[in-house]
C-alpha positions in Angstrom: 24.6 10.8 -6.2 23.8 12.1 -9.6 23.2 15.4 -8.7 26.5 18.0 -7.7 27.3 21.5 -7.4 30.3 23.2 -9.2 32.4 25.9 -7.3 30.6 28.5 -9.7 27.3 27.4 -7.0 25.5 25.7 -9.9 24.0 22.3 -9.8 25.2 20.0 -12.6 22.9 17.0 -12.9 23.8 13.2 -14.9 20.2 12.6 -15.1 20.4 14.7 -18.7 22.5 12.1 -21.3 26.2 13.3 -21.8 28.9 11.5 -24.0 31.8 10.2 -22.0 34.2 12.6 -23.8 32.4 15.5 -22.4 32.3 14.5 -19.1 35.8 13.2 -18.8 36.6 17.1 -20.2 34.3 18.7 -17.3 36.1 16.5 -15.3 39.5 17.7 -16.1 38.3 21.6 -15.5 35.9 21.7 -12.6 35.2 21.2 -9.0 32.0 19.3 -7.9 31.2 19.6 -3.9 27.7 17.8 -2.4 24.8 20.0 -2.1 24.1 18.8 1.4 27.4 18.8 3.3 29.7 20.9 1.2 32.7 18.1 0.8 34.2 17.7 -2.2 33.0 14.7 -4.7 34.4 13.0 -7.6 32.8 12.1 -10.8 32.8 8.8 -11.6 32.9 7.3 -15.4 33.4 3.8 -15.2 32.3 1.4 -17.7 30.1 -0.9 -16.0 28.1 1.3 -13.7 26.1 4.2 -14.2 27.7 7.7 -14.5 27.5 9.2 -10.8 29.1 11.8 -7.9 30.7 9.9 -5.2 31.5 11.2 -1.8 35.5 10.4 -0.2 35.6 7.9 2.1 35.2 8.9 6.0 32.4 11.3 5.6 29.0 11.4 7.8 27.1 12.4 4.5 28.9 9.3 2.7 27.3 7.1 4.7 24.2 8.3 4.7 23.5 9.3 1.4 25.4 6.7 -0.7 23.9 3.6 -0.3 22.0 3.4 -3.5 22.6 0.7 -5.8 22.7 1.1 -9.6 19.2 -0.2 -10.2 18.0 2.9 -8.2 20.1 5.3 -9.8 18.7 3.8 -13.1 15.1 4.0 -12.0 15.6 7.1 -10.6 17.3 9.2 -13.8 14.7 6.8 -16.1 11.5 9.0 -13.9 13.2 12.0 -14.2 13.9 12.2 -18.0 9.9 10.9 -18.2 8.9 13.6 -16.6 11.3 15.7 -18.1 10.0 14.4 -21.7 6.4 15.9 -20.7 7.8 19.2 -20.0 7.3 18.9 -16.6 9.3 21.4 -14.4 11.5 18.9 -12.6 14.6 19.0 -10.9 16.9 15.6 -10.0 17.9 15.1 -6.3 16.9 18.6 -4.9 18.0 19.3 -1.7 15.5 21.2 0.6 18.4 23.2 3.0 14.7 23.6 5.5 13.7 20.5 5.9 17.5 18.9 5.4 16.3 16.0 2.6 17.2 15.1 -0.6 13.9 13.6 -2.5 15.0 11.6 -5.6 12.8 14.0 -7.6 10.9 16.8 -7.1 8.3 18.3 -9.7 5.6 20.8 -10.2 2.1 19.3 -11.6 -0.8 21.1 -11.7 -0.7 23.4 -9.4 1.2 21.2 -6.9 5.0 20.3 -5.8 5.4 17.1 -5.4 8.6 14.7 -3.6 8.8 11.8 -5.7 10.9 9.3 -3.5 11.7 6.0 -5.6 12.6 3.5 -2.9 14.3 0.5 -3.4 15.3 -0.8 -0.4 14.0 -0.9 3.3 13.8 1.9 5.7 12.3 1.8 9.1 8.8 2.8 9.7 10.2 5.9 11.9 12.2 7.0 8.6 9.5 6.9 6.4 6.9 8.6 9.0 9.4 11.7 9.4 10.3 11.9 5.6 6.8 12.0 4.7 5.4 14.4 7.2 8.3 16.9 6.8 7.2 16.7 2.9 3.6 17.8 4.2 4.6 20.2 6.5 6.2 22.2 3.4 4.2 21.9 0.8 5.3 19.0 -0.7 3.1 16.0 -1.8 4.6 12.9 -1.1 4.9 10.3 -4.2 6.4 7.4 -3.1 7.1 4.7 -6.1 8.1 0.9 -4.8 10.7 -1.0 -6.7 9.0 -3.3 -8.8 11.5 -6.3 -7.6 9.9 -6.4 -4.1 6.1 -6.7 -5.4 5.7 -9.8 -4.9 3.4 -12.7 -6.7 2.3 -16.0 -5.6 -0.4 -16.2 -8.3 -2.5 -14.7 -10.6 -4.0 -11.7 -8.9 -2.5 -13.1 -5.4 0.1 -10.9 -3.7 2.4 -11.0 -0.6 2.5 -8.2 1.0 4.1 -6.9 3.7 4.3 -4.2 6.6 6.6 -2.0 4.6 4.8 -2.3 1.0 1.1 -1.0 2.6 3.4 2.1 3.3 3.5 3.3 -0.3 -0.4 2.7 -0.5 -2.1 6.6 -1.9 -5.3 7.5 -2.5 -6.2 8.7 -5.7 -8.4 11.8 -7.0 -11.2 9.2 -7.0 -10.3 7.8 -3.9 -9.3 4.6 -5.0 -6.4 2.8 -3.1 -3.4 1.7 -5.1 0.5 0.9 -5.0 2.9 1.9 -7.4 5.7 0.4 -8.3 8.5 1.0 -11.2 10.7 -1.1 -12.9 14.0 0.4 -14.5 15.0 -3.1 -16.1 11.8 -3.7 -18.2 10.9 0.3 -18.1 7.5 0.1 -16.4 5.2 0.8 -14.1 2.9 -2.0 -11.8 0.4 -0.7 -10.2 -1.6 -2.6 -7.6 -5.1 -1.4 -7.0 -8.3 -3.2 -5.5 -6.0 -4.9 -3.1 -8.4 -7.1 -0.2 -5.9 -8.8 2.3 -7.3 -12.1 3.6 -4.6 -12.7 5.7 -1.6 -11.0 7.4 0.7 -11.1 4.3 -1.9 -12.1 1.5 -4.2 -9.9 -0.6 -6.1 -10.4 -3.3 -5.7 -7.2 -6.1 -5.4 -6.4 -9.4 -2.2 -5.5 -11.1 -1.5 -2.8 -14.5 1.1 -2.5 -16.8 2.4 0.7 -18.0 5.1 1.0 -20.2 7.0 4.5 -18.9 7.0 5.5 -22.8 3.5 5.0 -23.4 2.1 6.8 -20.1 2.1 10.0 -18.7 2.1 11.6 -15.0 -1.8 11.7 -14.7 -2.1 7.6 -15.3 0.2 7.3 -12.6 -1.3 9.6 -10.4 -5.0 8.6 -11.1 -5.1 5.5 -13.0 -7.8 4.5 -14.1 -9.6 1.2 -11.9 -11.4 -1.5 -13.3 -12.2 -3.9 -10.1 -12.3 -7.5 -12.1 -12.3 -9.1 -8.2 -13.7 -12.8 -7.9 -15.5 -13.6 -5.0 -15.1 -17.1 -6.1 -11.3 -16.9 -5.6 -11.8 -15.1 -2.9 -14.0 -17.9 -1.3 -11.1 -20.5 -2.7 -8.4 -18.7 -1.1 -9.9 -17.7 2.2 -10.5 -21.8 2.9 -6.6 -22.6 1.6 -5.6 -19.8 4.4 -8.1 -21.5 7.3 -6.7 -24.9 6.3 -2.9 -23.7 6.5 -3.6 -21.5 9.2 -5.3 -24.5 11.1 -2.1 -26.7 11.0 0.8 -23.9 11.9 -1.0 -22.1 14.6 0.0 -19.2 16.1 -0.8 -18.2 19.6 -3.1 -14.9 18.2 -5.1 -17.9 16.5 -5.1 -20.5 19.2 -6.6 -17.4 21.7 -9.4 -16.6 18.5 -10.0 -20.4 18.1 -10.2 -20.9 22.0 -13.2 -17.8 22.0 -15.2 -19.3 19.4 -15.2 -22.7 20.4 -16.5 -21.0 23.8 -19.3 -19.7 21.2 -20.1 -22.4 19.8 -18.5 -21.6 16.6 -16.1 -23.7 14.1 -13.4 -22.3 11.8 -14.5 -24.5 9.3 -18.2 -23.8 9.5 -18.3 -20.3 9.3 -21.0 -18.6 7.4 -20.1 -17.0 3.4 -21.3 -13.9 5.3 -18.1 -13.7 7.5 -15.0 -12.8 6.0 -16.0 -10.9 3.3 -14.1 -8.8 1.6 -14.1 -4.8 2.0 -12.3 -1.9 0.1 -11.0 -0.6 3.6 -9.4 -3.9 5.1 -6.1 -3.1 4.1 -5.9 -0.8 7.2 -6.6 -3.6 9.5 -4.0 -5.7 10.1 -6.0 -8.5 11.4 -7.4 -11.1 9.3 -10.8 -10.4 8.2 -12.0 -13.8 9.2 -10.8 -13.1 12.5 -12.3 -9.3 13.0 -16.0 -9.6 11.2 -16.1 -13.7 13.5 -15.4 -10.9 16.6 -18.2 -8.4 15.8 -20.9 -11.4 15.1 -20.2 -12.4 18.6 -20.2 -9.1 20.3 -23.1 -7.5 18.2 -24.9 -9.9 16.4 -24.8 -13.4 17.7 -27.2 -12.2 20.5 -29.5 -9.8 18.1 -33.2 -11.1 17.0 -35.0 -10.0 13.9 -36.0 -6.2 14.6 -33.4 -5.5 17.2 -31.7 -1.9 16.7 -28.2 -1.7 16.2 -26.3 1.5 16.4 -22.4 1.9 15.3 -21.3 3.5 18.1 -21.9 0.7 20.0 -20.1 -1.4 17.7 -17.2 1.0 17.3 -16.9 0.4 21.4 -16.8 -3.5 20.9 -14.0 -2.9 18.2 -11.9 -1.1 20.1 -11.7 -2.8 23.3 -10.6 -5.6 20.9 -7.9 -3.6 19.9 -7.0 -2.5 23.3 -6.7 -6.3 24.2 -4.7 -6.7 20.9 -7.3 -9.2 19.4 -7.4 -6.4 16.5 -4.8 -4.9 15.1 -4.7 -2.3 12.9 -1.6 -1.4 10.0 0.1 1.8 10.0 -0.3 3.2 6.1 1.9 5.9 7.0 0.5 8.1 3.4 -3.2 8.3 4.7 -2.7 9.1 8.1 -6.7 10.4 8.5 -7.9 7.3 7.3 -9.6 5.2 10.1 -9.5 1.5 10.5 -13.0 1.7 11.4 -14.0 2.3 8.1 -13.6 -1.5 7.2 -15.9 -2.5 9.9 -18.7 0.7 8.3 -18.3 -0.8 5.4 -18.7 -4.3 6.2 -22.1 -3.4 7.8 -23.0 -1.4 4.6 -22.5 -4.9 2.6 -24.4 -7.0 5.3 -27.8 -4.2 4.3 -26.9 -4.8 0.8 -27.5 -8.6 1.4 -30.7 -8.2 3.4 -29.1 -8.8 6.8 -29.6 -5.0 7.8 -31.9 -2.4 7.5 -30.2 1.1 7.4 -32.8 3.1 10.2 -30.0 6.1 10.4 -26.8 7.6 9.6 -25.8 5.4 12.5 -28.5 3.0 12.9 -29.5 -0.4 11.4 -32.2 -3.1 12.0 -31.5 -6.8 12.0 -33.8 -8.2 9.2 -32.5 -11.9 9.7 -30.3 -13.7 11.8 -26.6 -14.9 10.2 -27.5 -18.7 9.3 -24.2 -21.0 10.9 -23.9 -23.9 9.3 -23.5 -27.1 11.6 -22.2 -29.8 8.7 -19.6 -29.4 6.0 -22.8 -30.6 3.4 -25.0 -27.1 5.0 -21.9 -24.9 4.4 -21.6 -25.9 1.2 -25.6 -25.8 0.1 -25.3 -22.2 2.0 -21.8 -21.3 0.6 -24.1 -22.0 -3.1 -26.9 -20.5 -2.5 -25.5 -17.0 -1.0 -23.3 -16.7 -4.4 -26.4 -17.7 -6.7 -28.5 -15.0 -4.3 -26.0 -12.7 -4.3 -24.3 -12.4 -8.0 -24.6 -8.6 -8.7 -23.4 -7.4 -5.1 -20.4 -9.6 -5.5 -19.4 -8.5 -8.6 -19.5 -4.8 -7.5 -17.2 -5.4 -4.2 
């Protein structure tokens, strides 16, 4: 804890810098007792960790409040005097007697309060659900901020990501998608944005550096995006996933590789078409190989040139391939009204873009030409060449 109160009923907080001498004299002639449950806590001044409240051994509020390590704390006081610096009202480990939590920070901006919750290690996705709704339900806006030691990178602009990063996904003012992420031991922020998942745990997206003494609140909370996405690399890692995926099968793959076989279809021979990328994938959980290969079967294998095709009846196809589990979509616990379906709108959006569709209505489109499948490795790759030479401009605004 770095935050206590004194028997006088005021909060005394270590996230302001004190010399040693004058703590170890407040120390001698106060009292400091734990916002939340009341006990008494000691102040701590040891030489290799930061300064910090610490709660007696055997109490409830001990155990669940005082698991943070000293990168956290560091983190954590390193935001607050930031904000602090930018004469932000902002007040270090507030506790919220209504809703019963302790935000790491909390800090009016712009006519907002917001709960800044800088999370370093795990919590279950029924934790973070609660903690974040009970912020909403009082006024709060949630800002959660990912250690930077668990973004992971395989390679340039390549990420691994898991089920409990997406959770700290937000939408910014401009409604662009990004994760932040702060480190306390190189003192700045990485923020992930343009982020297009190609597989369960892999996602292409761009990454920006901000040092915490060069940046101020509004970068953080509206950076600004410039999408440098590749489709090249895109295309390059999209066939090193297939080819992996292909020798360490999984039984969700083998049931998808067993319905396209039935159809006539290869893994390997897909169409450039298929599998593109979208701004809204993120929220499915399913590959995108695996969800756009399901709606060519159920709505467009079967379609001529001129045949109608109206999104309700493709939202119907989607879901009953969720209800069977064939798609699956991710819980982003921070946009709770976004809908998975969006991805699929959007992919539909990119096939009029590249001729495929006509848009007829708000709901409607017309097949203009039929998806060509490639029977040969040699037609893939003349078709693979000749969609990216067709299609240069679309594919550098994804």
């Amino acid at each position: 804890m770095l935050t206590a109160q004194t028997k006088s009923g005021t909060i005394f907080s270590l996230g302001t810098e004190h010399k040693k001498e004058t703590l170890l004299s407040i120390r001698d002639n106060e009292e400091f007792f734990c916002p939340a449950c009341g006990e008494r806590v000691s102040l701590k001044l040891g030489n290799q960790r930061i300064y910090h409240f610490a709660h007696r051994s055997g109490t409830v509020c001990r155990d669940s409040y005082e698991g943070e390590t000293f990168y956290h704390m560091k983190g954590k006081v390193q935001l607050y005097q930031w904000l602090e610096r930018q004469g932000i009202p902002v007040a270090l480990e507030y506790y919220d007697s209504i809703i019963k939590q302790r935000p790491d920070i909390v800090f009016q901006y712009d006519g907002n309060k917001f709960a800044l919750e800088y999370q370093c290690s795990p919590i279950s996705e029924e934790i973070f659900i609660k903690r974040t709704a009970a912020y909403y339900e009082h006024n709060y806006i949630p800002l959660w901020i990912m250690s930077s030691k668990h973004l992971k990178a395989k390679r340039s602009n390549v990420f691994s990501l898991s089920n409990f990063d997406y959770f700290f996904f937000r939408k910014t003012k401009d409604n662009h998608l990004i994760l932040p992420t702060y480190c306390p031991d190189e003192k700045q922020f990485k923020i992930l944005s343009s982020v297009y998942p190609y597989s369960i745990k892999n996602a292409i997206a761009n990454i920006t550096h901000h040092s915490i003494h060069k940046t101020g609140i509004e970068e953080i909370l509206a950076p600004n995006i410039i999408n440098h996405f590749s489709f090249a690399k895109w295309s390059k890692e999209m066939e090193k996933f297939n080819l992996n995926w292909s020798l360490h099968p999984s039984p969700d793959l083998n049931r998808f590789l067993r319905e396209i076989y039935r159809q006539n279809l290869n893994l390997y021979l897909l169409p450039p078409e298929i599998g593109l990328p979208v701004n809204h994938s993120l929220f499915i959980q399913t590959p995108s190989i695996i969800w756009q290969t399901y709606l060519y079967i159920d709505v467009l294998q079967d379609k001529i040139p001129k045949d109608l095709i109206d999104l309700r009846e493709v939202e119907r196809h989607y879901n009953k391939r969720i209800i069977k589990n064939e798609i699956i979509n991710r819980n982003v616990p921070q946009l709770p009204s976004e809908r998975s379906f969006n991805a699929v709108k959007e992919y539909f959006h990119q096939l009029e873009r590249l001729g495929i569709l006509m848009k007829k209505s708000e709901t409607g489109f017309q097949l203009q030409t039929k998806i060509f499948i490639p029977k040969s490795n040699r037609e893939k790759e003349e078709r693979r060449n000749e969609f990216c030479q067709k299609n240069k401009f679309f594919l550098a605004k994804i």
